[in-house]
mmCIF file of the N, C-alpha and C atoms, coordinates in Angstrom:
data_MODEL
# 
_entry.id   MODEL 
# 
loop_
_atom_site.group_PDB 
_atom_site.id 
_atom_site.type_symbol 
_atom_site.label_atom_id 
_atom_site.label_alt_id 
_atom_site.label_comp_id 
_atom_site.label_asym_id 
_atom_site.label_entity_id 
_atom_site.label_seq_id 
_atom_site.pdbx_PDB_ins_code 
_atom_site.Cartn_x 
_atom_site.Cartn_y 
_atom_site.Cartn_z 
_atom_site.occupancy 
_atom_site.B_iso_or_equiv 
_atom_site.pdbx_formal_charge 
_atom_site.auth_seq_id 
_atom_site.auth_comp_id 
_atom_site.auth_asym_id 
_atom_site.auth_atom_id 
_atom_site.pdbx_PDB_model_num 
ATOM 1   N N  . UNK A 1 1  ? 0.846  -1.191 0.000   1.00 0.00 ? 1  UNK A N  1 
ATOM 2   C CA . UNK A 1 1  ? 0.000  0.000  0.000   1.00 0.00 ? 1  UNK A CA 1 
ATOM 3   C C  . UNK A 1 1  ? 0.889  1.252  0.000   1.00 0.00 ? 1  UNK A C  1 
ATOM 4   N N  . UNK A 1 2  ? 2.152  1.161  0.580   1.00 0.00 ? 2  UNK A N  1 
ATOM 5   C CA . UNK A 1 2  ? 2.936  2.578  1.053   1.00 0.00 ? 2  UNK A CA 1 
ATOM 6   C C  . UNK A 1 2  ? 3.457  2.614  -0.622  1.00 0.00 ? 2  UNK A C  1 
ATOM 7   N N  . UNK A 1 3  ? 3.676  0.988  -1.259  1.00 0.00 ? 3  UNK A N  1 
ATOM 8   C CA . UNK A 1 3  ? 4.538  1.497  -2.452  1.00 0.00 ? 3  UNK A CA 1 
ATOM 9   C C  . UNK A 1 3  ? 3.901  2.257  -3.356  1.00 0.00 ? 3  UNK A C  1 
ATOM 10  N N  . UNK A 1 4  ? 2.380  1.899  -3.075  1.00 0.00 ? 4  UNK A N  1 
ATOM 11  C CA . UNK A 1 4  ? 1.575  2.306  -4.654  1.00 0.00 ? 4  UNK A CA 1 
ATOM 12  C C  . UNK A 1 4  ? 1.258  4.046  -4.226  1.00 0.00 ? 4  UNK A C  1 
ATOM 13  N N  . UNK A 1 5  ? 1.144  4.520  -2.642  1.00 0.00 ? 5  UNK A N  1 
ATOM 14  C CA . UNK A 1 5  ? 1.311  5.599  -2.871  1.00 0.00 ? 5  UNK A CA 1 
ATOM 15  C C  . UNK A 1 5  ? 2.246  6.394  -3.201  1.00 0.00 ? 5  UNK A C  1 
ATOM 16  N N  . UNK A 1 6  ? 3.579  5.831  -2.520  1.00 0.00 ? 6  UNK A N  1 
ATOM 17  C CA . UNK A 1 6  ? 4.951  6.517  -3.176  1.00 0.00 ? 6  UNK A CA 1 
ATOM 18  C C  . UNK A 1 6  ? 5.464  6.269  -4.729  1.00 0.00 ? 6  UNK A C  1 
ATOM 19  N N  . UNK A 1 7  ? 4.723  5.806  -5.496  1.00 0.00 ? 7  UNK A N  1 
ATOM 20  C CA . UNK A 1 7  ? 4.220  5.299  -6.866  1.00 0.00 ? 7  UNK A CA 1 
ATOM 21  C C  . UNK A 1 7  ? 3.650  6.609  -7.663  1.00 0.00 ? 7  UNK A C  1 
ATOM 22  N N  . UNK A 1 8  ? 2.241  6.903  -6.498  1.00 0.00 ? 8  UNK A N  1 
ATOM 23  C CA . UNK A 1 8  ? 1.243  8.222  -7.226  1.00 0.00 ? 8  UNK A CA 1 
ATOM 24  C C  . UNK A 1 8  ? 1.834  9.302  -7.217  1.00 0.00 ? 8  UNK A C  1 
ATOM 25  N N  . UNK A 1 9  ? 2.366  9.468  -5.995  1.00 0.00 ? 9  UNK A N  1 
ATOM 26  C CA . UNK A 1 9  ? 3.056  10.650 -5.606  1.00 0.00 ? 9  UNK A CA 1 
ATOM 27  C C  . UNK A 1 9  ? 4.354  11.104 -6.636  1.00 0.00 ? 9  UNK A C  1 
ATOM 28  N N  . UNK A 1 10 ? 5.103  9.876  -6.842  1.00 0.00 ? 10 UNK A N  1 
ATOM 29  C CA . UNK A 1 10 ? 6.455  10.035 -7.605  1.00 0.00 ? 10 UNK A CA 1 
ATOM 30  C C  . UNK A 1 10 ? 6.004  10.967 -8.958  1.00 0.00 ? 10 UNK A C  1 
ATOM 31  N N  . UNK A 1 11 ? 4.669  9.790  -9.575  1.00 0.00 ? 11 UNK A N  1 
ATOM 32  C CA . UNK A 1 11 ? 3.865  10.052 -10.991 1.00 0.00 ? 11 UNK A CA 1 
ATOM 33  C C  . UNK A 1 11 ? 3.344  11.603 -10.677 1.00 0.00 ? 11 UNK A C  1 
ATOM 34  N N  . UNK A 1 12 ? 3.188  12.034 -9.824  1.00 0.00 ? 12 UNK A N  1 
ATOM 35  C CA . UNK A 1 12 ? 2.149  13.433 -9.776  1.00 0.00 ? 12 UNK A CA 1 
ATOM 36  C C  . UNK A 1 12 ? 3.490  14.303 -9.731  1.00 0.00 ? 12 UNK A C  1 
ATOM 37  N N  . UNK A 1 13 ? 4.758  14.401 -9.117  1.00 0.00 ? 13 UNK A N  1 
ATOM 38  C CA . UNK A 1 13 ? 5.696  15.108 -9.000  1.00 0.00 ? 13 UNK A CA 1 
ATOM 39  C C  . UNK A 1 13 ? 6.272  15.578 -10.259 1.00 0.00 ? 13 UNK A C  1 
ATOM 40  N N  . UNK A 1 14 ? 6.315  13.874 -10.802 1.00 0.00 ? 14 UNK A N  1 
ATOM 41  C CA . UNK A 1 14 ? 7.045  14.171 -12.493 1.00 0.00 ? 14 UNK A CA 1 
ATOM 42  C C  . UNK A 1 14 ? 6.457  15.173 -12.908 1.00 0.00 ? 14 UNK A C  1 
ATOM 43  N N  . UNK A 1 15 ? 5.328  15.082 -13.298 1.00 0.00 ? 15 UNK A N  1 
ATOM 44  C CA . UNK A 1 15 ? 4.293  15.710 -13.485 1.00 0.00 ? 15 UNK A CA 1 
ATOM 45  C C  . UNK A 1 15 ? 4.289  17.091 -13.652 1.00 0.00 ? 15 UNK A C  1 
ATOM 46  N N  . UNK A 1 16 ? 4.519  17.810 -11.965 1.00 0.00 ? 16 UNK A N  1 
ATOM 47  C CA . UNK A 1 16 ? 4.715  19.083 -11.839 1.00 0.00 ? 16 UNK A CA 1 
ATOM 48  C C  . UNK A 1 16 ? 6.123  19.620 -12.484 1.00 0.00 ? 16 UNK A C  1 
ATOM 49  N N  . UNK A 1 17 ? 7.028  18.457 -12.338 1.00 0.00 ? 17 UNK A N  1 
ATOM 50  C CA . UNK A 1 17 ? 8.658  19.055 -12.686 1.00 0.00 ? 17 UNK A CA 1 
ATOM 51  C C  . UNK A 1 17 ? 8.649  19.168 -14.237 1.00 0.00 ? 17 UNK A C  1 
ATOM 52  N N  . UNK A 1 18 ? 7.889  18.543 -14.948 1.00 0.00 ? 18 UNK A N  1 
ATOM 53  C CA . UNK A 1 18 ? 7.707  18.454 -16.607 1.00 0.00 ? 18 UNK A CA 1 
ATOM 54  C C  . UNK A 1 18 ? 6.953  20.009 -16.884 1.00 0.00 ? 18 UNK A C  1 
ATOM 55  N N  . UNK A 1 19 ? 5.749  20.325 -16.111 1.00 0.00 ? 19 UNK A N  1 
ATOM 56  C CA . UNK A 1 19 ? 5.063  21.536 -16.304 1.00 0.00 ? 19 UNK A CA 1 
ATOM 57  C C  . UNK A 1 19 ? 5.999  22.623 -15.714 1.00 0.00 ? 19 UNK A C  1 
ATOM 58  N N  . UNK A 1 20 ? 6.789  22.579 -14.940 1.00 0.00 ? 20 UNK A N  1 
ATOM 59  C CA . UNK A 1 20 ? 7.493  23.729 -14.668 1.00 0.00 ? 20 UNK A CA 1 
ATOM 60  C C  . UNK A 1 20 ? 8.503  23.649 -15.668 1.00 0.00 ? 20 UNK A C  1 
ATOM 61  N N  . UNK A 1 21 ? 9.087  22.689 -16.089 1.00 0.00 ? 21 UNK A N  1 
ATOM 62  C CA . UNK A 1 21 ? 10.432 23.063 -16.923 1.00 0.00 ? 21 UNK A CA 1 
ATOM 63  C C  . UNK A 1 21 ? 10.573 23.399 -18.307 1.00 0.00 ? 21 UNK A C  1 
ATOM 64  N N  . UNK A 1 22 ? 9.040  22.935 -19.096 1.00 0.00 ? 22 UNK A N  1 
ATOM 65  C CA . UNK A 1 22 ? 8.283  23.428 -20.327 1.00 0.00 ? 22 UNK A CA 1 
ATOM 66  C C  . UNK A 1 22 ? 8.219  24.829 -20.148 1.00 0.00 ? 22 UNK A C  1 
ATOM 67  N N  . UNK A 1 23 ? 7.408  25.521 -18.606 1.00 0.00 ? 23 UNK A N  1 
ATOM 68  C CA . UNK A 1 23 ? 7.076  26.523 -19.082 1.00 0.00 ? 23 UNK A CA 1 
ATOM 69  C C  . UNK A 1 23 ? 8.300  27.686 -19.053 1.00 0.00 ? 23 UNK A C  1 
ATOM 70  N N  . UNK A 1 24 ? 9.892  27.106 -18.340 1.00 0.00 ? 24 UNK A N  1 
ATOM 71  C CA . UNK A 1 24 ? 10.415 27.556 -17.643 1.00 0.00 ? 24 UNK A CA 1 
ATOM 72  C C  . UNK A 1 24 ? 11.353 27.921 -19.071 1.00 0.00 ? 24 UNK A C  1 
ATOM 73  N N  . UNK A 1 25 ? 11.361 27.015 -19.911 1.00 0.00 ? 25 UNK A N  1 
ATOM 74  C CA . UNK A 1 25 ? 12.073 26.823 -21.553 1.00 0.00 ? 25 UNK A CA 1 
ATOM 75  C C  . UNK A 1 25 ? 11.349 27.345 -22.438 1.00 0.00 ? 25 UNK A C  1 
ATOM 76  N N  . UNK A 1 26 ? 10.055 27.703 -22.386 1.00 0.00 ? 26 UNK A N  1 
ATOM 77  C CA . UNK A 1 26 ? 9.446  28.404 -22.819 1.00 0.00 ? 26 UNK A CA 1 
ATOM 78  C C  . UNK A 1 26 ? 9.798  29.996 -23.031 1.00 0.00 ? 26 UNK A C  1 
ATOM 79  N N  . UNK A 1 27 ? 9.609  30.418 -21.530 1.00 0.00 ? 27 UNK A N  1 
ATOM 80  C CA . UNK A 1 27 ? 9.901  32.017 -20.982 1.00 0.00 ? 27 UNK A CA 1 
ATOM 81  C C  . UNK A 1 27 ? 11.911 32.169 -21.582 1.00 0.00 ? 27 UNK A C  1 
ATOM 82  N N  . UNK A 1 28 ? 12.134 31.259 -21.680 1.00 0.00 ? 28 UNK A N  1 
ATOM 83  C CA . UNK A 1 28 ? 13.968 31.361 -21.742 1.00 0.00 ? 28 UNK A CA 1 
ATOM 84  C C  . UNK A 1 28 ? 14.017 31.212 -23.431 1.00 0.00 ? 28 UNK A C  1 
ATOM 85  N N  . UNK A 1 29 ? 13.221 30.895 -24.384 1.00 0.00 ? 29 UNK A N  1 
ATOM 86  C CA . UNK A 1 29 ? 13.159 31.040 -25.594 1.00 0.00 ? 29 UNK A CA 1 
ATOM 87  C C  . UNK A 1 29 ? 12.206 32.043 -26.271 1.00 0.00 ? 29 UNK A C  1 
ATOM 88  N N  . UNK A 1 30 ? 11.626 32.382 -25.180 1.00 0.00 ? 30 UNK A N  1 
ATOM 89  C CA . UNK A 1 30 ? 10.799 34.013 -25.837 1.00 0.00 ? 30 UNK A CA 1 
ATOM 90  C C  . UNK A 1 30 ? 11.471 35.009 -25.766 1.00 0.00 ? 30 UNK A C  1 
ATOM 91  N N  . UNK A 1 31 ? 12.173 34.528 -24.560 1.00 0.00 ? 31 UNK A N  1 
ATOM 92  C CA . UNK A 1 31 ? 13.169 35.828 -23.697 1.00 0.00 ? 31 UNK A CA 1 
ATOM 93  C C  . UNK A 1 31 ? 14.470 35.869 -24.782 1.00 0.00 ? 31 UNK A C  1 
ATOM 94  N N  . UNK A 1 32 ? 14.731 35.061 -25.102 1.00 0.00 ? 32 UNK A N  1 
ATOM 95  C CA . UNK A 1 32 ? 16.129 35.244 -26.399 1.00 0.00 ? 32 UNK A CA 1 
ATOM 96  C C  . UNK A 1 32 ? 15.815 35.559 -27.472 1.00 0.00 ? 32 UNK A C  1 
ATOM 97  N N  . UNK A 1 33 ? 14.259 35.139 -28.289 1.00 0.00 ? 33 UNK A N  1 
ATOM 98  C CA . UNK A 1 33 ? 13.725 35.842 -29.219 1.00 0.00 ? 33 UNK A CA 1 
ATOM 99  C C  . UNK A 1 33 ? 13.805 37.062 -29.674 1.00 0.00 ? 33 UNK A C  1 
ATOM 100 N N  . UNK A 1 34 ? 13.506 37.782 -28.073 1.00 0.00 ? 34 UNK A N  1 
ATOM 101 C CA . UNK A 1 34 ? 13.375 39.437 -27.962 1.00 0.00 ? 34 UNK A CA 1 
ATOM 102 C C  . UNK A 1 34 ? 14.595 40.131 -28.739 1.00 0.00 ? 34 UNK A C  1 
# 
């Protein structure tokens, strides 16, 4: 039971670290555009 939550949790983290680093490469390729 502890694995499958440290399982969801891992999956939901990726998650956030993928949406921050898209938007983070995003702002850093608009920003050099300029």
């Amino acid at each position: 039971k502890r694995l499958t939550g440290a399982a969801t949790w891992h999956s939901a983290h990726n998650q956030g670290c993928m949406q921050h680093f898209n938007r983070t490469r995003l702002e850093f390729i608009a920003s050099n555009a300029v």
